[in-house]
C-alpha positions, 0 to 999 in steps of 0.5 A: 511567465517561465514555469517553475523549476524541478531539481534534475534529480527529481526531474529524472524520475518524473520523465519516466511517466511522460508517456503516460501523458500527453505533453501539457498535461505531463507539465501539469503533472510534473508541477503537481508532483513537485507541489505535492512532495514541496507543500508541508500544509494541506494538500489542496490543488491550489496549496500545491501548485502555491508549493511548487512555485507556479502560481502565475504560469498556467491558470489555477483552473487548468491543475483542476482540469488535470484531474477532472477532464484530462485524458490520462489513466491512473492505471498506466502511472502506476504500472510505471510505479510498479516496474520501477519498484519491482526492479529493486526487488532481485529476481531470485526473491519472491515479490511480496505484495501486500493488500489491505483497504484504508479510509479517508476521512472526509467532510461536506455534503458534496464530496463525490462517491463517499458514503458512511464506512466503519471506521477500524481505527476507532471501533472495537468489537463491542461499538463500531464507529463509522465515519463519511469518506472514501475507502481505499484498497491498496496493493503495495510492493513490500521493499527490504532494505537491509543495511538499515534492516527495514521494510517500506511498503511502496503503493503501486494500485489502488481501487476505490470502493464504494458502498452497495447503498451508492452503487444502487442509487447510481446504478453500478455494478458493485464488487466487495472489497476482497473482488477488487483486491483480485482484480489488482492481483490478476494486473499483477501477476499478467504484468510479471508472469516470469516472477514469484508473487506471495500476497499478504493480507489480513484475515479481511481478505482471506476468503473464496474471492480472493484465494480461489481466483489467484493465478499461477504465480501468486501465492496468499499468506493470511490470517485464517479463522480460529474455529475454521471448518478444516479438512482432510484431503479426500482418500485415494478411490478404491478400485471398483468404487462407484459415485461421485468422486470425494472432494474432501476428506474427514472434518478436522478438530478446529485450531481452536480445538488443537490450540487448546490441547497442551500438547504439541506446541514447539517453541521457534523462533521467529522475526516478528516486526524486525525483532526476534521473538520466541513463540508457540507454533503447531502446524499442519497440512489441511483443506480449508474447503470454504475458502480454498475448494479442494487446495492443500495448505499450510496452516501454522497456529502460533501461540505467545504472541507478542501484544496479543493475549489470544492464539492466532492462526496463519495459512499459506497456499505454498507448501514448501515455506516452513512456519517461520517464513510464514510467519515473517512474511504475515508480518511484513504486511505491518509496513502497509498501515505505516504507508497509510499513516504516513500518506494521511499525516504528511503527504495529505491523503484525506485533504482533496474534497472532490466534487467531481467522479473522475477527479476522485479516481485521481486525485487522492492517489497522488499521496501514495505515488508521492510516498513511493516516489519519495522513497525510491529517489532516497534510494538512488540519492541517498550517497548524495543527500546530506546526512542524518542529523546527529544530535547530542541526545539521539543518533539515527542509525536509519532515516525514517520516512520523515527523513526522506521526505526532508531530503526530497524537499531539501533538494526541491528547495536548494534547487531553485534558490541556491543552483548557480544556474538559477542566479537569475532568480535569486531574489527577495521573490524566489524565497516568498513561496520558501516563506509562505510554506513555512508559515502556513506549515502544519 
């Protein structure tokens, strides 16, 4: 039975990871992919191959063994991920990268290497809530798009993390969250040793594992602490001095204690999640001795937050940015919990359940190679691609990701039924898949 059809503009894209594949498995991995990006319901295996068309040209068996026994590194698909999205991104500018961790929800007594996280979407300080699944740190390139004046965050690395508790009974090594952020970052920076990398993360990931083990290329914007130890930098040794050398200088009032005191503040104006907004800052250089040794950097205090009735503190280990590009680029991190959200709600993140170790290294990283891949073929596409709806009450300016997954399918679809080259399919049957997706459509 002929394997299924992939549209020559999608075809493209897919070829670059050939490599990473031998050839039945490059197969497997195209119709998967096509599956993945087709299917508007859950995303299981068998959903997907049912959404690619290709029931029927290998045995359903053989998609499971794709990602549980073949031999194939998730590692080496995204390093291709990753040059393909570092090439949009012009060398003069600094790649930001932004890091955080997301959990997937899951349930059944049987999924491989899940155990109780806390859940951040539905805890508060005062009860936390936890939830089985798995967690998940990402590494995203942040992507720019100017004329629609919007930032994508483009998933290139992840890491699965799992609990101390199931490290101990499987007898694994276990690394926190932050280790496995460093690690990524490390990948990185070896990968594009001649480029300017600025990380950006949460107040999570603003500690000594990750600030202390940065290269030499890579930059760190984060959310510090407010009653954070900050010190001075240590004095110049006096001639004939004895002892050991100072490593740090006098303690320094904390930004809480410089938040409180009236004077000081200069209002700027700053970006803040696409929008201008006027804000509080007082800045200065300091030691955050705990996090960063004996490294000298810029901490801005900002007050007048929009949606935040509390004073925030951000640090940058570059000297030179001003407290504006601080700040914006501390906002940029945002466009990470957009990719989660929408990986979760149409590309089905949380949907495999897999009973097998190797397959849940593999399995739910297709979601966020799908968001990347999705994006960055609107990219290429977009002159080509049928414009956005105009509706008589709403008029876009700029596509949503739900467009661009639209178009992607559209694209997909148009391909097998209407291509003059695929006539000898235009039939009651090459529609049934269109039908049954749109029926069993979330």
């Amino acid at each position: 039975m002929p394997g299924p059809d992939i549209a020559p503009s999608v075809a493209v894209f897919l070829s670059a990871f050939s490599h990473c594949f031998t050839r039945p498995s490059f197969e497997s991995f195209s119709i998967l992919m096509t599956g993945w990006l087709s299917c508007p319901a859950k995303h299981t295996v068998t959903g997907v191959i049912a959404a690619a068309g290709a029931v029927g040209t290998k045995h359903h068996t053989s998609f499971h063994r794709f990602f549980r026994a073949a031999r194939w590194d998730p590692d080496d698909v995204g390093d291709v991920l990753r040059d393909l999205v570092v090439s949009k991104v012009p060398n003069r500018q600094p790649l930001i990268v932004a890091l955080d961790d997301t959990l997937a929800r899951h349930t059944g007594k049987r999924i491989e290497s899940a155990s109780m996280h806390r859940d951040a979407l539905l805890s508060t300080g005062a009860k936390p809530f936890f939830h089985f699944g798995h967690i998940w740190v990402v590494m995203t390139v942040v992507l720019t798009v100017a004329r629609w004046n919007k930032t994508f965050a483009l998933p290139i690395s992840m890491r699965l993390y799992r609990s101390e508790k199931l490290c101990k009974a499987r007898e694994l090594s276990f690394h926190k969250k932050p280790e496995l952020a460093a690690k990524m970052l490390s990948r990185l920076a070896k990968a594009c040793p001649g480029r300017r990398i600025c990380a950006v993360a949460d107040s999570d990931y603003a500690n000594s594992a990750v600030i202390k083990s940065l290269p030499e290329n890579v930059d760190f914007v984060g959310r510090a602490r407010m009653d954070a130890a900050l010190y001075a930098p240590p004095p110049q040794r006096k001639p004939g001095e004895m002892g050991r050398p100072r490593v740090k200088g006098d303690r320094l009032p904390t930004p809480a204690a410089r938040a409180r005191a009236w004077m000081g503040w200069k209002p700027m104006t700053v970006e803040v999640y696409g929008r201008s907004v006027v804000v509080e800052t007082k800045t200065l250089q300091a030691l955050w001795y705990k996090v960063a040794g004996g490294r000298l950097m810029n901490f801005v205090i900002a007050g007048g937050w929009p949606g935040h009735k509390k004073d925030d503190v951000f640090f940058c280990t570059d000297l030179s940015p001003g407290p504006e590009e601080i700040i914006r680029r501390y906002c940029l991190r945002w466009s990470i919990e957009v990719t989660f959200q929408q990986a979760k709600g149409r590309l089905g993140f949380q949907d495999p359940h897999n009973r097998c170790e190797r397959a849940v290294q593999r399995t739910a990283p297709m979601a966020l190679w799908a968001y990347s891949l999705t994006i960055l073929w609107y990219l290429a596409e977009h002159p080509r691609v049928a414009p956005l709806p105009v509706l008589p009450w709403y008029r876009k300016d700029a596509p949503a990701f739900s467009d661009m997954l639209a178009a992607i399918r559209r694209d997909l679809w148009r391909y097998r039924l209407l291509d003059p080259r695929q006539s000898h399919r235009r039939d009651q049957k090459s529609v049934e898949h269109l039908i049954d997706a749109v029926a069993y459509a979330a």
